[in-house]
N, C-alpha and C positions, 0 to 999 in steps of 0.2 A: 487465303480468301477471307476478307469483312463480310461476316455474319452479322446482321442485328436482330434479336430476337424481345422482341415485342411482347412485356407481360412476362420478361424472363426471371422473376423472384418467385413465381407461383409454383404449384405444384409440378406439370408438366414442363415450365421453362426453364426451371432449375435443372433441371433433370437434363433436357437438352442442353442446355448450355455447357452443362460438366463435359456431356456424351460430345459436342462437337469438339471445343477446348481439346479433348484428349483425343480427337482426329488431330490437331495440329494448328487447329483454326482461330484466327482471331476473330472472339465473339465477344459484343456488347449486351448487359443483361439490361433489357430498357424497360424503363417501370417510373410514377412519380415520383419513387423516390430515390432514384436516380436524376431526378432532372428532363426525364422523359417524360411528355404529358399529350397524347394524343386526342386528348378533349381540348384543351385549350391548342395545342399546337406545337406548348411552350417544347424547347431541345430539341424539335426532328431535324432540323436541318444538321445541326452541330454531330448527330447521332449518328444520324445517313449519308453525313461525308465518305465518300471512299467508299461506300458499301456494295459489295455484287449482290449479295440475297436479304431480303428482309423476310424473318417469321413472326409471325403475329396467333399468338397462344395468347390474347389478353381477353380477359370475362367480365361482365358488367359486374360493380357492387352490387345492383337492384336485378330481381327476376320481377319485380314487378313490368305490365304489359307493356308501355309509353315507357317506362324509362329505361327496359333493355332494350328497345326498338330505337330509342332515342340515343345511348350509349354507343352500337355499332353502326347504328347510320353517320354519327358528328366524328367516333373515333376512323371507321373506314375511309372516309370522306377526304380527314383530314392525315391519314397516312398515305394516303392513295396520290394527292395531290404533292406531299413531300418526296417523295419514291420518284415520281417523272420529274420533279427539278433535278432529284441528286440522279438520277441517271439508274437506277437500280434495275438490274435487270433477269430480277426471278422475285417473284412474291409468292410465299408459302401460306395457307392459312390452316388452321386444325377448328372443321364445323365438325357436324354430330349427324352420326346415321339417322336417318328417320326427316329429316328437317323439311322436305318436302312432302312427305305421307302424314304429317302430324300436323294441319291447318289451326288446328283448335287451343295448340300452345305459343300462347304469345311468345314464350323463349324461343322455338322455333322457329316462328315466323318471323323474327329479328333475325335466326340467322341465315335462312333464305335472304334477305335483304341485303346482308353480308355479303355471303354468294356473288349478289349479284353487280354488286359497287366493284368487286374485283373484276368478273368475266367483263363490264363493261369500261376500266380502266383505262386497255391499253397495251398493259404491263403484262411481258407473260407472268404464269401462275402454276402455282397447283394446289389443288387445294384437298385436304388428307380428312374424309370422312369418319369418326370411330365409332366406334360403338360404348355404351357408359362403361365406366372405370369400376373394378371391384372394392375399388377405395370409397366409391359411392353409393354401395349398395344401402349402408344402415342409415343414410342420411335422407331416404324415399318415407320412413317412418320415422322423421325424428321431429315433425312437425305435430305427430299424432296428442292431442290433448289428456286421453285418458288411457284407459291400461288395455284398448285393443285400436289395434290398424286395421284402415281397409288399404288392401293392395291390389290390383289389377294381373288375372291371371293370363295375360298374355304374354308370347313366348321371348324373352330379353338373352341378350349373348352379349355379358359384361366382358372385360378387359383387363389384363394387370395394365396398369400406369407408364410401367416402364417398358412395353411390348407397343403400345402406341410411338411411346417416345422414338422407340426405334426405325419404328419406321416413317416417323418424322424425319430422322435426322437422314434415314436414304434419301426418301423426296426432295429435304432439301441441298444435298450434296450433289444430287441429280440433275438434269435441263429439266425444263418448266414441261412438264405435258400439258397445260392448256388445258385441262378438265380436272374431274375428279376421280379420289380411288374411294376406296373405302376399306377397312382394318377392324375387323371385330375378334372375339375371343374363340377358343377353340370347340367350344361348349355352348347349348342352347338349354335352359330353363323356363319352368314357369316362372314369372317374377315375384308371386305370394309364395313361393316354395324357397325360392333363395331368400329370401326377403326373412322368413322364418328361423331360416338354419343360420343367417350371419347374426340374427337377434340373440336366437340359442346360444350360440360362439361366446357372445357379448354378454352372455348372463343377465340379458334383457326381458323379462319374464310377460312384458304385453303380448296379449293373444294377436295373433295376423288370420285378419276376416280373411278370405277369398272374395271378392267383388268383382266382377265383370266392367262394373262403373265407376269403379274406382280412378281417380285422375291423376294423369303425371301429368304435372306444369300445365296443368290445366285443360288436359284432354283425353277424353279415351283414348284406349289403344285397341288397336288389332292385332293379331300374329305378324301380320308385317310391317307394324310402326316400325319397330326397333332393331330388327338384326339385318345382317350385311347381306347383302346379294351375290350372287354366284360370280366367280371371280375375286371376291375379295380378297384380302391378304390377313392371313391367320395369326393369332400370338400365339407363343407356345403353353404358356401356364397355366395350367386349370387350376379349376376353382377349389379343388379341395386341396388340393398343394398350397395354393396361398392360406384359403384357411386356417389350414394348421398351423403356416409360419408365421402369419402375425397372431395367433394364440400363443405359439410359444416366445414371441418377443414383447410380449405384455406384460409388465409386471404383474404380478400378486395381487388381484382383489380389484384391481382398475380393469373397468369397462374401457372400450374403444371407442375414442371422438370419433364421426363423421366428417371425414373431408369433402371440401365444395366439390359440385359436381365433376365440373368440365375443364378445369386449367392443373 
């Protein structure tokens, strides 16, 4: 089966791409710099030749408000319309728990918009809800200016990277269900509390306020912005297993970069 996966150089594409590849599958890793450019248009067609499934794991450059809204509205738009000429028939997308409880985050409210270029297609779908990545945790305080953060103590159920991947890559070896699932982590925290301890990990010595009003992506939260609804599909890895193992796979004296959030 032709796979094309959409944004496949990124963190979660790469990933998938290995994971489908060693099912047996021919996959294409489409990105512009491959020649794939779903803003201008350029290579969909040549891309989507032959294709049964398209995944679409691709993230804006900008989280600013108008240019992530503008980003998945021009990229949806225009894969959506390449997909019904080549005949494609499953479209996979990977949005983010919360995206409809969170009105107040332009990021979010772009990927509702997402969402909905897809359910209004055509093209069956499905589309794989997660919840944030543990690879994203330190990157919630890396905007912080001085030597303490404010973090918002609402209840967050992060993800390893490669437990979403997985169940990406069922969904998309799957028939289209036509709706969505969602996939969060095994584990529920306060998000000042994890937020803390992967600092501490990091030998990152800014204090982390406790804020209630504190904003992600530009919005408060509640206890149920973020974590997965009853039924969802669980990863296995908790949080202090990965901890450890990416402390112990750090070198000597180097802190841990923050990877982007969502791809």
């Amino acid at each position: 089966m032709k796979i094309v996966v959409i944004g496949g150089s990124g963190l979660i594409g790469s990933k998938l791409v290995s994971t489908l590849r060693s099912k047996g599958h021919e996959v294409l890793a489409a990105s512009p710099d491959s020649g794939v450019n779903t803003i201008t248009g350029e290579g969909l067609p040549e891309a989507l030749a032959g294709a049964q499934v398209v995944v679409d794991v691709a993230n804006s450059p900008s989280f600013e408000d108008a240019a992530v809204l503008k980003f998945f509205e021009t990229s949806g738009t225009h894969l959506l319309a390449a997909e019904a000429r080549a005949g494609v028939g499953h479209h996979v997308a990977l949005s983010i728990v919360g995206t409809d409880r969170v009105p107040g985050s332009g990021y979010l409210r772009a990927k509702v918009a997402q969402e909905n270029l897809i359910k209004k297609s055509g093209i069956p779908y499905s589309i794989l809800r997660s919840t944030q990545f543990f690879e994203f945790i330190a990157r919630i305080a890396q905007s912080a200016p001085d030597d303490s953060v404010h973090v918002s103590n609402s209840l967050f159920q992060p993800i390893l990277s490669a437990d979403v991947v997985a169940a990406l890559a069922d969904i998309t070896l799957g028939s289209p269900i036509n709706g969505t699932v969602e996939v969060g982590g095994p584990e529920r925290f306060r998000m000042d509390d994890l937020v803390r301890r992967v600092l501490r990990a990091n030998g990152d010595k800014r204090e982390v306020i406790t804020d209630a009003h504190a904003r992600y992506f530009g919005a408060e939260l509640s206890d149920q912005s973020l974590v997965a609804g009853s039924g969802a599909r669980t990863g296995s890895k908790r949080f202090e297993d990965w901890l450890k193992e990416s402390a112990s796979q750090r070198p000597a004296g180097k802190a841990a970069t923050a990877s982007v959030a969502t791809r």
